[in-house]
N, C-alpha and C positions, 0 to 999 in steps of 0.2 A: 298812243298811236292814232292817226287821223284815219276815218273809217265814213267811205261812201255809206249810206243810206237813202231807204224808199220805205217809212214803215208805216204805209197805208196802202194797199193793193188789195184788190177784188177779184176772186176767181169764179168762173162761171156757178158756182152755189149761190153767191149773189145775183137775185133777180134782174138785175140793172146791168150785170156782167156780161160782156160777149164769151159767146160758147167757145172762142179762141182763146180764154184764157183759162188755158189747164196746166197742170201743175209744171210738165214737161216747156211750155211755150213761156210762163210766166219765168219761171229758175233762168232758161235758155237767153230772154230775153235781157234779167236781170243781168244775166254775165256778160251778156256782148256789151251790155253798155258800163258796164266794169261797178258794178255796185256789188259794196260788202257786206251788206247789211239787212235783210228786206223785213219787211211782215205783211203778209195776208190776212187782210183783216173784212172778212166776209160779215154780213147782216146777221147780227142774234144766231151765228152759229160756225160751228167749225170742220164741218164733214172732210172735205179736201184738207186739210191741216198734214195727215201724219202721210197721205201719198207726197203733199209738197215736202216735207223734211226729207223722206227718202231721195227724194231729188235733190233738194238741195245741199245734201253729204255729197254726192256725188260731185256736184259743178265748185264745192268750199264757199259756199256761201253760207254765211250766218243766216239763219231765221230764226227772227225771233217770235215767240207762239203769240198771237193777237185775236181779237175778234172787235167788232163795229156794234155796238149796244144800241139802240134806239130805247128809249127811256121812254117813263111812264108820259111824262111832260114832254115828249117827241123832238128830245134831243139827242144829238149822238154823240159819243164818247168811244175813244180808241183805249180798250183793256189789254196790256199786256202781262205777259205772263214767262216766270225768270225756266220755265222749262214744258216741255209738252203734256208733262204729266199733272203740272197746276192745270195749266190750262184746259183738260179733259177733265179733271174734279169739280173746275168753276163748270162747266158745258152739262154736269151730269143735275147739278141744281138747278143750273139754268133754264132745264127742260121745264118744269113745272110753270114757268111765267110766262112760257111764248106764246102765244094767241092760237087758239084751236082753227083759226079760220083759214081755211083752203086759198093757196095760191091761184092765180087764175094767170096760167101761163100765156095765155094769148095776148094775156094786156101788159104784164108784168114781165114776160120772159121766163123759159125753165131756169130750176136750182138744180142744178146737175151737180151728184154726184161720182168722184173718179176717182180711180187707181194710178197707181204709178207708173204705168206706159199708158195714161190717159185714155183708159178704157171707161166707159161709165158703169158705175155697180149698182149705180141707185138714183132714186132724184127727192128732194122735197120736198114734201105734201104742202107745210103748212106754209102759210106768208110770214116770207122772214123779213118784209118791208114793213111789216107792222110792230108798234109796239110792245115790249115785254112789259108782263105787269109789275116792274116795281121803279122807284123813286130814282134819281140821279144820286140821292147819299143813301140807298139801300144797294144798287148797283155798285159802288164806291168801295163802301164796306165788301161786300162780298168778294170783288176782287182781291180786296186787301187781306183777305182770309185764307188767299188761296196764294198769297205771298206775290201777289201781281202790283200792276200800277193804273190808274187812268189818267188819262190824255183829254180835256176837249176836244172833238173834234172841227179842223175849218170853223173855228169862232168867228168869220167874219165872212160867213156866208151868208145868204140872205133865208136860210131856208135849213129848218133840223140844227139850228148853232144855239149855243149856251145863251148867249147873247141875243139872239132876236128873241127865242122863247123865254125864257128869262130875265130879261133884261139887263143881269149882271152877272158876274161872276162873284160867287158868294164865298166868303172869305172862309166860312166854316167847315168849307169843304178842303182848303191846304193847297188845293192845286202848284205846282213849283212851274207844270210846262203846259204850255199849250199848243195848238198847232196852228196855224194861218194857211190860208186856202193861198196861191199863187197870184190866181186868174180873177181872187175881189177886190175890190178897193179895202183899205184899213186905214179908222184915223191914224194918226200923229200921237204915241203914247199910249193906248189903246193896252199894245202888252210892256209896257214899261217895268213892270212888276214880277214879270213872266221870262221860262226862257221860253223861245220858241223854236218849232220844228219846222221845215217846209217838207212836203210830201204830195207826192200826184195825186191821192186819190183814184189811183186809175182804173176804169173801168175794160180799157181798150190796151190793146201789146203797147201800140204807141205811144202812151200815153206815160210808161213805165218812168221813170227820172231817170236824166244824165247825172251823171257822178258830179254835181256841182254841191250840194250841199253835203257836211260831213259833223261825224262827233268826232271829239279828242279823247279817247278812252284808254283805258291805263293795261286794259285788255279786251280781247277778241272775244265776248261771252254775253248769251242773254243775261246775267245777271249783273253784270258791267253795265247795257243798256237802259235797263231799269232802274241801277243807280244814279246810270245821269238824269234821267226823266223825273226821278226823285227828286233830283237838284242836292244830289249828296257828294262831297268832296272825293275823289278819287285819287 
């Protein structure tokens, strides 16, 4: 079955996030513009995760569990995850790596915390814009532990990509999919080797995707998603 997707979205727990994107506005939005598919993939963490699920039973949209890693080497990588309860056992290890140091919401914006009628219950503390302490194949692994997948993220951005900090994409890591950023330029061949994703990245409602880009999935399931990301036969 062909199946709209957006599986890179930021809700206000992301520093960089407008405070308009709460779980009720982001689901809301996702439905008007008729996507099947989404994932919220906030900075080194997932506080809003299980109010956006609640929500998104309600409107029948799939989400699938993610989060946005910034790596030791200050790149980012989209982890998902084939149900919410991986994805809250990777978040409980995860604590231990994140950086003790204080957000400074004036510069950075608050990390808001919310409920499912977009109350807030909490916020933040530490900078989730900063680096966790471990490697891009210790990050890899550990998702993989938790029965998840990674994603490059935006490889051909100029900024936080596999590719600029790294300079390549290292075979030893398996990668099968990557993502491409929209709005940068990419050589010619670049992901030849790769499948790829397009995803807004969106910080802002508007920003969310029209139902243009799609998977061909054999079923309606986070665990269907992560097979294709896999690049495993369905």
């Amino acid at each position: 079955m062909k199946l709209y997707y957006d599986l890179h979205i930021h809700s206000c727990l992301s520093p960089c996030g407008s405070e308009d994107m709460t779980p009720n506005n982001i689901v809301g939005m996702a439905h008007i513009k008729g996507l099947d598919i989404i994932a919220v993939t906030d900075h080194n963490a997932c506080d809003n995760l299980v109010a956006i699920a609640q929500v998104a039973e309600k409107f029948d949209i799939l989400l699938v569990p993610g989060m946005e890693i910034q790596t030791k080497e200050e790149v980012h990588v989209l982890c998902y995850f084939r149900s919410l309860s991986d994805l809250l056992g990777f978040n409980e290890v995860l604590a231990a790596y994140r950086t003790p140091i204080l957000n400074k919401p004036k510069l950075f914006g608050h990390q808001l915390i919310l409920n499912d009628n977009d109350e807030q219950t909490g916020e933040e503390l530490r900078a989730l814009m900063m680096s966790v302490d471990l490697s891009i194949e210790a990050v890899k692994a550990l998702v993989e532990k938790h029965f998840g997948c990674v994603v490059p993220a935006h490889i051909n951005k100029a900024s936080n990509s596999i590719l600029v900090n790294l300079g390549f994409i290292p075979e030893s890591l398996g990668f099968k999919t990557v993502e491409v950023h929209l709005n940068s330029p990419i050589s010619e061949g670049l992901t030849k080797d790769f499948q790829v994703i397009y995803n807004s990245d969106a910080h802002y409602l508007e920003q969310i995707s029209e139902p243009i880009h799609s998977m061909d999935l054999s079923e309606r399931s986070c665990s269907a998603v992560i097979d294709y990301l896999l690049g495993k036969v369905l």
